[in-house]
C-alpha positions as CSV (number, residue, x, y, z in Angstrom):
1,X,0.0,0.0,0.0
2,X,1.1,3.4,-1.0
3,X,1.3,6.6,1.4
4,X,0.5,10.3,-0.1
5,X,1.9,12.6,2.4
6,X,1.2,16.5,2.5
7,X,2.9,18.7,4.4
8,X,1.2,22.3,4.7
9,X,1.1,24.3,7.8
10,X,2.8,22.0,9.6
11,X,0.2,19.9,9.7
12,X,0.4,16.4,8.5
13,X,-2.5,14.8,6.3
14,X,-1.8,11.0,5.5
15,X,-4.6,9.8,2.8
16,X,-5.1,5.6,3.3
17,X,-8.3,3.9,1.9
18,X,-10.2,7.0,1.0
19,X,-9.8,8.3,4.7
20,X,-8.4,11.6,5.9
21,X,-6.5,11.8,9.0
22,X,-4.8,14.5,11.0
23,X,-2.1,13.8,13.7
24,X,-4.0,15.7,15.8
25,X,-7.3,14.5,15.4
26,X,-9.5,11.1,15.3
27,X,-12.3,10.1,14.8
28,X,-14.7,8.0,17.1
29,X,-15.7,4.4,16.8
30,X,-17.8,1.5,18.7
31,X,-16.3,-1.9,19.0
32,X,-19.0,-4.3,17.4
33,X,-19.5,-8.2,16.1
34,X,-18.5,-11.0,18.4
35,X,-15.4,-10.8,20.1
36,X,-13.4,-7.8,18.5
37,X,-9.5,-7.8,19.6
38,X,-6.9,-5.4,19.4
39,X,-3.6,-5.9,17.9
40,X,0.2,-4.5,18.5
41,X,1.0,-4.6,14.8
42,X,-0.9,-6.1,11.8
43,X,1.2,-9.0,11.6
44,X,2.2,-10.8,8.4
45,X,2.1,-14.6,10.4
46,X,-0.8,-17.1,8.9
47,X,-2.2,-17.0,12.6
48,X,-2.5,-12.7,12.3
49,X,-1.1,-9.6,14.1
50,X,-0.3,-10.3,17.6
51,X,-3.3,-9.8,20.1
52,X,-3.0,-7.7,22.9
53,X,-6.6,-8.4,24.3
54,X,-9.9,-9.5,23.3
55,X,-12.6,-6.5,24.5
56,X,-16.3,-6.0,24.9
57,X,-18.6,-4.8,21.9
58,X,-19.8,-1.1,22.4
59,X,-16.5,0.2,23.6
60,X,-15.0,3.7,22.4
61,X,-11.8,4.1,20.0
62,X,-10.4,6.7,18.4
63,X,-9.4,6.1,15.1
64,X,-6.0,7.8,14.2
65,X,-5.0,6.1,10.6
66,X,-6.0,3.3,8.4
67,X,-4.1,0.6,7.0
68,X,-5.5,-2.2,4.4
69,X,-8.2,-4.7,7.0
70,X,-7.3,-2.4,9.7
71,X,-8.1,0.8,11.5
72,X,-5.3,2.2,13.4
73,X,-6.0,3.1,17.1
74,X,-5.1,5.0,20.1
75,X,-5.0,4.1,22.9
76,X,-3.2,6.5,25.0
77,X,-0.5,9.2,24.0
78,X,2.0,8.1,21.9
79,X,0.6,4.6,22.4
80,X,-1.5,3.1,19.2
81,X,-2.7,-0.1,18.1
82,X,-4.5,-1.9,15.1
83,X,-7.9,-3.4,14.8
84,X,-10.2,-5.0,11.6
85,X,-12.2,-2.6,9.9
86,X,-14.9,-4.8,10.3
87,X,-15.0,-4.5,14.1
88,X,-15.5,-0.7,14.4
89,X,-19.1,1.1,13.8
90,X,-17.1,4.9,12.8
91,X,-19.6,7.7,14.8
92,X,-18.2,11.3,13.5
93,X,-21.2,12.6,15.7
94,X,-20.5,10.8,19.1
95,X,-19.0,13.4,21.7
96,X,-15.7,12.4,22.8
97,X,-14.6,14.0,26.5
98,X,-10.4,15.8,26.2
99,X,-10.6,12.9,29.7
100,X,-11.9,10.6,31.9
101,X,-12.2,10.1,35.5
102,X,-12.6,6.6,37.2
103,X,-15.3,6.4,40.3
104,X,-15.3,4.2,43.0
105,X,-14.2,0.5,43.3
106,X,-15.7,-2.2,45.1
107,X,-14.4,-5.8,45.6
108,X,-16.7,-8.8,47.1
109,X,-17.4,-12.2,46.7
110,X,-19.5,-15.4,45.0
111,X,-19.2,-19.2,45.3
112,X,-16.9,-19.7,42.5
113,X,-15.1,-15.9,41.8
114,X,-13.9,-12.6,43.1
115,X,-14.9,-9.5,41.7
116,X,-13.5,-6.1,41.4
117,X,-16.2,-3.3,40.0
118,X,-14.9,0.2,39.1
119,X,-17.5,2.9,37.6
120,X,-16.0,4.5,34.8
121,X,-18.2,7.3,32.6
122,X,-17.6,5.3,29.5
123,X,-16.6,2.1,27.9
124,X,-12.6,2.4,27.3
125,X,-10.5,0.1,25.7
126,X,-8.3,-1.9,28.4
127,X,-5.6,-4.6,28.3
128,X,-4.9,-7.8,31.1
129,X,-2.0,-9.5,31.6
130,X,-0.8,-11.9,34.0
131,X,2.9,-12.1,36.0
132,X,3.7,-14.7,38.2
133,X,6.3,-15.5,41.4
134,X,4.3,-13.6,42.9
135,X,0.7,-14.6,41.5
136,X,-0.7,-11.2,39.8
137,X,-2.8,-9.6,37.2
138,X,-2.3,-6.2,35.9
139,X,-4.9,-4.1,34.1
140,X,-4.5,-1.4,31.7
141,X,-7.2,1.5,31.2
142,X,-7.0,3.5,28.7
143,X,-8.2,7.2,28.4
144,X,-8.6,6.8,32.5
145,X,-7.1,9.5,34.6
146,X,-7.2,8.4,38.1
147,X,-9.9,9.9,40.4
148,X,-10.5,6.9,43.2
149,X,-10.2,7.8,46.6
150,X,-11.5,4.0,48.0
151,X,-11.8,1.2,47.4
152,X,-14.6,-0.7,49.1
153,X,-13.3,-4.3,50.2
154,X,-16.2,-6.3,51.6
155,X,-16.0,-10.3,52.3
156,X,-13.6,-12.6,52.7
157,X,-12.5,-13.0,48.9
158,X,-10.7,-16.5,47.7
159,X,-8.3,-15.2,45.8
160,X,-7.7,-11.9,45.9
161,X,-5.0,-10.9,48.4
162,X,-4.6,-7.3,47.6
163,X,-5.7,-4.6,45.3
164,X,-4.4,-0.8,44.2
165,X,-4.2,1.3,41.0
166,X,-1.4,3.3,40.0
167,X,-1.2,6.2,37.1
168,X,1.6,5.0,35.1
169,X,1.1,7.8,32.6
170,X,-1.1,10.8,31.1
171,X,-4.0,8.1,29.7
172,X,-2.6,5.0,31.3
173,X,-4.7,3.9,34.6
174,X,-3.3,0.6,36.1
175,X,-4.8,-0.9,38.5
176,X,-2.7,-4.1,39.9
177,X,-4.2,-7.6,41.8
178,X,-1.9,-9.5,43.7
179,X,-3.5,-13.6,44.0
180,X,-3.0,-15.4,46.7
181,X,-2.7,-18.9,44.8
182,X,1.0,-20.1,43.1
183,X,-1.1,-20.6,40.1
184,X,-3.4,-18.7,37.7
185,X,-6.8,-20.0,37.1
186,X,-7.9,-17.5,35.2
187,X,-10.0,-14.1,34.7
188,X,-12.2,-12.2,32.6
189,X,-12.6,-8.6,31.9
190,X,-16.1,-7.3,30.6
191,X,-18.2,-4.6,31.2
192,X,-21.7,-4.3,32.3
193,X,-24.2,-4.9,29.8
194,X,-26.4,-2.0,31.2
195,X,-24.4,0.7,32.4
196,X,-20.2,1.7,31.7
197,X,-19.4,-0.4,35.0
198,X,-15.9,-2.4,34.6
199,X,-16.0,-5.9,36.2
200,X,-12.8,-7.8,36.6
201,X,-13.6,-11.2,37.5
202,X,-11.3,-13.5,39.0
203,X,-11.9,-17.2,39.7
204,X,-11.3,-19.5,42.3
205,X,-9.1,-22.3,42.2
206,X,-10.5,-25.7,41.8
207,X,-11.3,-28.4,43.9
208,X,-7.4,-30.5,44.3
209,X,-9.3,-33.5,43.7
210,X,-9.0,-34.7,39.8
211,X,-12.4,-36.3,40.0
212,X,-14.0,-32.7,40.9
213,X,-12.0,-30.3,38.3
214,X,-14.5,-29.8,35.2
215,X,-12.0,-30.4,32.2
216,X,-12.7,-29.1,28.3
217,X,-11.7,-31.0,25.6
218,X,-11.3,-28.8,22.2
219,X,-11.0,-31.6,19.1
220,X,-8.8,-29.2,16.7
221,X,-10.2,-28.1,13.5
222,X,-13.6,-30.2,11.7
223,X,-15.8,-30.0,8.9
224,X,-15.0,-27.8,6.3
225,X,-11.3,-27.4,8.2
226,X,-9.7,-30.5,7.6
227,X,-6.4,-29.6,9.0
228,X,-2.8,-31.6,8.0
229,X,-2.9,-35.0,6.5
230,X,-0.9,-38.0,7.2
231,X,2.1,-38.2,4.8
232,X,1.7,-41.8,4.3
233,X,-2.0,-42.7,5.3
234,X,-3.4,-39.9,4.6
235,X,-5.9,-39.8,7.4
236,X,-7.1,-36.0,8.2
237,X,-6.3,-34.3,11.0
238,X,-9.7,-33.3,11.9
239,X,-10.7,-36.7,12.0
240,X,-8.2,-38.1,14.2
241,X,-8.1,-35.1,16.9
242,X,-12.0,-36.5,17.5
243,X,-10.6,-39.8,17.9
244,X,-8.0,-38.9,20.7
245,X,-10.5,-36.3,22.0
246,X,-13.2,-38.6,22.6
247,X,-10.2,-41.3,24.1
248,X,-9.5,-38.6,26.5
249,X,-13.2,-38.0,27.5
250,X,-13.5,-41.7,28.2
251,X,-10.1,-42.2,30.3
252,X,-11.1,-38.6,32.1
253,X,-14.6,-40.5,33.0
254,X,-12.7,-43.6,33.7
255,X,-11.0,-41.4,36.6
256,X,-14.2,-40.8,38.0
257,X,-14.2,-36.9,36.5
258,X,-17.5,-35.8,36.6
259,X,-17.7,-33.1,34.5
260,X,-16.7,-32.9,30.8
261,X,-16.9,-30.6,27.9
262,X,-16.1,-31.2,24.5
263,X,-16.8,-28.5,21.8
264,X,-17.6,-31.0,19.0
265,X,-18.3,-34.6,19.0
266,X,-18.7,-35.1,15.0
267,X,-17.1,-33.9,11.7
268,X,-18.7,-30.4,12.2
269,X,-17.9,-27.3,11.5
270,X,-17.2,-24.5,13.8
271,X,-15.3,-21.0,13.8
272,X,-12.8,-20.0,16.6
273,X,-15.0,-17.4,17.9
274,X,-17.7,-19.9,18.2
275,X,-15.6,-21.9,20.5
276,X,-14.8,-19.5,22.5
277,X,-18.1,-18.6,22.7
278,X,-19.0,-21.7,23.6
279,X,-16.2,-22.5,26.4
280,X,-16.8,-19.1,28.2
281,X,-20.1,-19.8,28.4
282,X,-19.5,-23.0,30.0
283,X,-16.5,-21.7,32.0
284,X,-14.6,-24.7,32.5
285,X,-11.8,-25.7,35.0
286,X,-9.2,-26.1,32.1
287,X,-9.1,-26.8,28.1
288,X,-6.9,-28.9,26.6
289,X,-7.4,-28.3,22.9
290,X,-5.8,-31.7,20.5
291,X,-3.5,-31.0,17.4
292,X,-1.2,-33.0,14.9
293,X,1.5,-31.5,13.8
294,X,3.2,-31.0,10.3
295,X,6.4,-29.8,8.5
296,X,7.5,-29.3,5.4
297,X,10.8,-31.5,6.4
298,X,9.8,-35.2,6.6
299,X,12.4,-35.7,9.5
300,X,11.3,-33.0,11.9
301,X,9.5,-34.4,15.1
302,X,8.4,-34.8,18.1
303,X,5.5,-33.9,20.5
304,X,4.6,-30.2,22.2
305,X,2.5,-28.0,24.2
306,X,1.7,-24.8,23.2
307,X,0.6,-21.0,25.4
308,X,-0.1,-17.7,24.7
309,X,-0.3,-16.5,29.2
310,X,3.0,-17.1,31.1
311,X,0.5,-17.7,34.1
312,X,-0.6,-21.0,32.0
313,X,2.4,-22.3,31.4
314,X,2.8,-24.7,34.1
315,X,-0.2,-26.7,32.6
316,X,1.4,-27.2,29.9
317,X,4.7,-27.7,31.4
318,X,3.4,-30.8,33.0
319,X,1.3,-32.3,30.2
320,X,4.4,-32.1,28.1
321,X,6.8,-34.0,30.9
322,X,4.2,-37.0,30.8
323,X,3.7,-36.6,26.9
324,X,7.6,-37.2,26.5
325,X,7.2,-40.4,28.6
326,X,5.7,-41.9,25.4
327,X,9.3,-42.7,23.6
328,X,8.5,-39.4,21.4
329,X,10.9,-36.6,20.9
330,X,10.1,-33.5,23.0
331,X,9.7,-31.0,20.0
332,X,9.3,-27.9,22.8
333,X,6.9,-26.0,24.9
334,X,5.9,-23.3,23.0
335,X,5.1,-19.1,24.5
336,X,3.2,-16.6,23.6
337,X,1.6,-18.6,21.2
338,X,-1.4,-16.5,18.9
339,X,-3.4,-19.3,18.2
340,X,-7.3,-18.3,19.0
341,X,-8.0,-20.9,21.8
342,X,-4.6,-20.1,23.3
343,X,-5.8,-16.2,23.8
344,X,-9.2,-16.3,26.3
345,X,-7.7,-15.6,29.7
346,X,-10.9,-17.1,31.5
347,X,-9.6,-20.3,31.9
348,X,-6.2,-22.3,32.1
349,X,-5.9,-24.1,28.9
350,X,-3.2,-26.0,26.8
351,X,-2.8,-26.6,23.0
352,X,-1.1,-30.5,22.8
353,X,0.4,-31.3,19.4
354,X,0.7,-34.7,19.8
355,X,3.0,-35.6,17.0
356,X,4.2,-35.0,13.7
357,X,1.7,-36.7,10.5
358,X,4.3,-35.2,8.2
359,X,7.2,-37.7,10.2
360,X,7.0,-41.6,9.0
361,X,7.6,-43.1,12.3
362,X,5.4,-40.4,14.4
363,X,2.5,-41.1,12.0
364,X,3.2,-44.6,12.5
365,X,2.5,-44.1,16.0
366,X,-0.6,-41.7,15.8
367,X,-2.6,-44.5,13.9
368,X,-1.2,-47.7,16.4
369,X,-4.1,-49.1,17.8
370,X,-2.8,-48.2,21.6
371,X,-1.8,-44.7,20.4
372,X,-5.1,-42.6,21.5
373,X,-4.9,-44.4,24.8
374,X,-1.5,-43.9,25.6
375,X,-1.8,-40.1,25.0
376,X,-5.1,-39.9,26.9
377,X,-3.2,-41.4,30.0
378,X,-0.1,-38.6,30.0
379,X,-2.7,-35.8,29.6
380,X,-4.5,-37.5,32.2
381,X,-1.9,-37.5,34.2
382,X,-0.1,-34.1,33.2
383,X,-3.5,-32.6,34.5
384,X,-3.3,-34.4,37.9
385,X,0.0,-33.0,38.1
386,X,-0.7,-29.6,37.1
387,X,-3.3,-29.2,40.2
388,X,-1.0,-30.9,42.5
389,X,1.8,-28.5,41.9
390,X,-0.8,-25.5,44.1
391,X,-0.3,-27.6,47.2
């Protein structure tokens, strides 16, 4: 894409998609569609830009610049970011305040979470992230300038140990949540559907037993996605993640789990925002979602376990140490991973590519008839770990 800039006055004009833009001016936008997500950069990788957050519909952006799918963002002085065109409902009418002032805070209580509320005057685009040794989450406001005096603690919250805010800079509002668990379990950041309330939700850890922890099973790709193929047999990937999904249902059940989820149990088809959909609405304990692997070079492989959070990386630490007790290669544990089901913060989850269908000998081992099993077991097992490691 081409750039036509004019200089005149000083003033800067960049012309991008039949757009006009000035450096000092925006205009205003609504978030819309399910699950819109800003990005750092636009990103040239077949899995997209790199996502800084997933955010609520109906939340105000300022619109700086455009470039090809995307609108360009900010989000605080001298801090921008990228989001699809086809996320953003433009408003040249909607009145935009030179600031914002946060209201009061309140923290309490439920069977199964902590909650933080803060009233803000209007929906503002944010940003979690997690940091760990200690356990702590750290929340990024933007357009916020800080005008809490209190914060209004009642209960005796589970996992919330502390809370306070800091102004890190003009536009930047940060408020910081220190967890009293070794582990993450996971959070969510929405606002209310009625009012401009921020909630930050943070859950509790689950039960240490195995046979109480309500597991999610994600079989990768499906219907019209077929995935990788076997380099000898052929056999589709989407066809054999069902097969070791539904194997680890039944050794999960054999355990005495009571409470599983899968997000498909046929050939079907079924976008990434409709699993996550799906999984947040069912607010399990813990994904794991099943992969094969593939390369281009018949000789690379091995098994791995894949994260986008650093505070979900022990999950997958463990699944991998049982996963390379299966004579298989450990291929690596993967960070900061951008695949879709690796981005919801609301639950622990793990991305397991079992093995490579492009490598002769680890394709001979995906199709044995004890291969399904086997793997089932070591998740099995990686999971008990995982929960044991709190204690």
């Amino acid at each position: 894409m081409r750039y036509i800039v004019i200089v005149c006055l000083s003033i800067m004009l960049v012309h991008t998609s039949n757009m006009v833009f000035s450096q000092a001016k925006f205009i205003p936008g609504k978030t819309k569609g399910l699950m819109p997500y800003i990005e750092y950069g636009p990103g040239d990788d077949r899995l997209g830009g790199a996502k800084m957050t997933y955010i609520d519909t109906g939340v105000l952006v300022k619109v700086i610049d455009s470039l090809a799918t995307d609108y360009i963002i900010e989000l605080a002085p001298s801090f921008s970011a990228f989001i699809l065109k086809s996320s953003v409902r433009l408003d040249t009418t909607y009145p935009v305040k030179p600031f914002y002032l946060s209201g009061n805070w309140r923290t309490f209580s439920d069977a199964r979470f902590d909650y933080i509320t803060i009233d803000l005057p209007e929906k503002l685009p944010y940003r979690a992230s997690m940091l760990v040794n200690p356990s702590r989450l750290a929340i990024d406001l933007f357009g916020i300038t800080s005008n809490t005096n209190w914060i209004t603690q009642t209960g005796k919250p589970s996992e919330i140990r502390n809370v306070w805010l800091e102004q890190i800079q003009n536009g930047i509002f940060r408020v910081y949540i220190d967890l009293k668990s070794k582990l993450h379990w996971g959070y969510s950041v929405y606002y209310d559907s009625t009012s401009t309330k921020l909630t930050i939700r943070v859950k509790h850890a689950p039960d240490k037993k195995l046979k109480n922890v309500f597991v999610a099973i994600d079989a990768g790709h499906g219907g019209d996605n077929s995935g990788a193929a076997g380099n000898v047999s052929g056999r589709s990937e989407k066809s054999l993640t069902l097969a070791y999904a539904l194997a680890l249902e039944k050794e999960l059940k054999k355990s005495g789990v009571q409470r599983v989820f899968m997000t498909r149990r046929n050939d079907t088809s079924l976008s990434m925002p409709q699993r996550i959909k799906m999984l947040r609405d069912t607010m399990p304990d813990l994904l794991v979602s099943i992969h094969f692997n593939s390369s281009s070079v018949g000789t690379v492989n091995g098994t791995s376990t894949f994260y986008r959070h650093i505070g979900f990386r022990p999950l997958t630490q463990t699944i991998l140490k049982r996963m390379g007790e299966l004579n298989l290669n450990v291929f690596g544990n993967v960070g900061s991973f951008n695949f879709a089901l690796s981005g919801p913060t609301d639950f622990p989850n793990c991305l397991v590519e079992v093995a490579f269908l492009s490598n002769h000998n680890n394709e001979k081992f995906i199709l044995s008839k004890r291969g399904a099993l086997d793997v089932a077991k070591k998740i099995k097992q990686g999971i008990k770990d995982w929960i044991e490691l709190e204690r």
